[in-house]
C-alpha positions as CSV (number, residue, x, y, z in Angstrom):
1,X,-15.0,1.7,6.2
2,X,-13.8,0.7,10.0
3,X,-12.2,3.0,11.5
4,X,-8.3,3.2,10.8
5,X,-5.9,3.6,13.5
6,X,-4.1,7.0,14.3
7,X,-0.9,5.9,12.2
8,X,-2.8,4.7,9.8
9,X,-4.9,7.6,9.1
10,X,-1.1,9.7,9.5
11,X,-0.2,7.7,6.2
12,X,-3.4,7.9,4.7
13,X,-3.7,12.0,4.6
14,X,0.5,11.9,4.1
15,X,0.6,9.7,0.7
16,X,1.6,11.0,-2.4
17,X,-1.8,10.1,-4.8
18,X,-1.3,12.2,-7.8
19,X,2.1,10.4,-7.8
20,X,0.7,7.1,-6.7
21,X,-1.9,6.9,-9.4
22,X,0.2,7.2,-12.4
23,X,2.8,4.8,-11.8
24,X,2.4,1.8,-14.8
25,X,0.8,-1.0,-13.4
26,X,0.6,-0.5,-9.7
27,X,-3.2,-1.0,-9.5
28,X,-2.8,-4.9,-10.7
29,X,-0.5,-5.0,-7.6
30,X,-2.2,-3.0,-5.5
31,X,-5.8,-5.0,-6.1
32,X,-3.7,-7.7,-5.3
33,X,-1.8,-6.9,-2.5
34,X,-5.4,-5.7,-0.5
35,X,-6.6,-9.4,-1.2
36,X,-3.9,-10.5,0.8
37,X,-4.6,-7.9,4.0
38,X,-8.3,-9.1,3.8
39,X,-7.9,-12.8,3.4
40,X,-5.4,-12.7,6.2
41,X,-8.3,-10.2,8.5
42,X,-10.7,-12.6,7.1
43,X,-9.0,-15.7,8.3
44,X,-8.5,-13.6,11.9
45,X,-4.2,-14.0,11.5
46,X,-3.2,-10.7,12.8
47,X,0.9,-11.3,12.2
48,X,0.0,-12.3,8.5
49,X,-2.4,-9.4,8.2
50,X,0.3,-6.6,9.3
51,X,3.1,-8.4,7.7
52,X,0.8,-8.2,4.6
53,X,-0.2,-4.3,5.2
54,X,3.8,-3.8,5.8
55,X,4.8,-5.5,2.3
56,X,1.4,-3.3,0.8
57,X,3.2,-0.1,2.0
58,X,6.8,-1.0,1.1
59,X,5.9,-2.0,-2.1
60,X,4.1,1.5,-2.8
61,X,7.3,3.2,-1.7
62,X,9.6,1.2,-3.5
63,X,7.5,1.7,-6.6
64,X,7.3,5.4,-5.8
65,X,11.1,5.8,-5.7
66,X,11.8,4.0,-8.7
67,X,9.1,5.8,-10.7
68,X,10.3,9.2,-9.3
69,X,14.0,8.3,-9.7
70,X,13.1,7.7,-13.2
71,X,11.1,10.6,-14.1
72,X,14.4,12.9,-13.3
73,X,16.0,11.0,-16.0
C-alpha cells in the first residue's frame, strides 16, 4: 500500500471500525465508492480523485450517524 499522507493516516488510526463494520450494507457502497477513488488515480484526475475520497468519507460519517442515532432508539 503507498504511503498515505499525514491526514490521511490521522483518519485512518481515528475511525470508528467496530462501528464501521456492522452498519447494513455499507461494504456494497464502500467497494463501490473505492472504484471510483481508483479509476479517477488511474485516469491521473486529481480533483475527481479527492472529490471522490471526500464523498467516500462523508458517506461513512453520514452512515455512521444515522446507524448510531438509530441504535439509541
Amino acid at each position: 500500500m503507498p504511503c498515505l499522507d499525514p491526514v490521511s493516516q490521522n483518519l485512518w488510526g481515528e475511525a470508528p471500525w467496530d462501528e464501521l463494520y456492522v452498519i447494513p450494507d455499507r461494504t456494497g457502497h464502500v467497494v463501490a465508492e473505492h472504484q471510483a477513488i481508483v479509476a479517477a488515480i488511474n485516469d491521473g484526475d486529481a480533483v475527481k480523485a479527492g472529490q471522490a475520497m471526500q464523498a467516500h468519507l462523508e458517506a461513512g460519517m453520514t452512515m455512521l450517524i444515522e446507524y448510531m442515532a438509530n441504535q439509541k432508539r
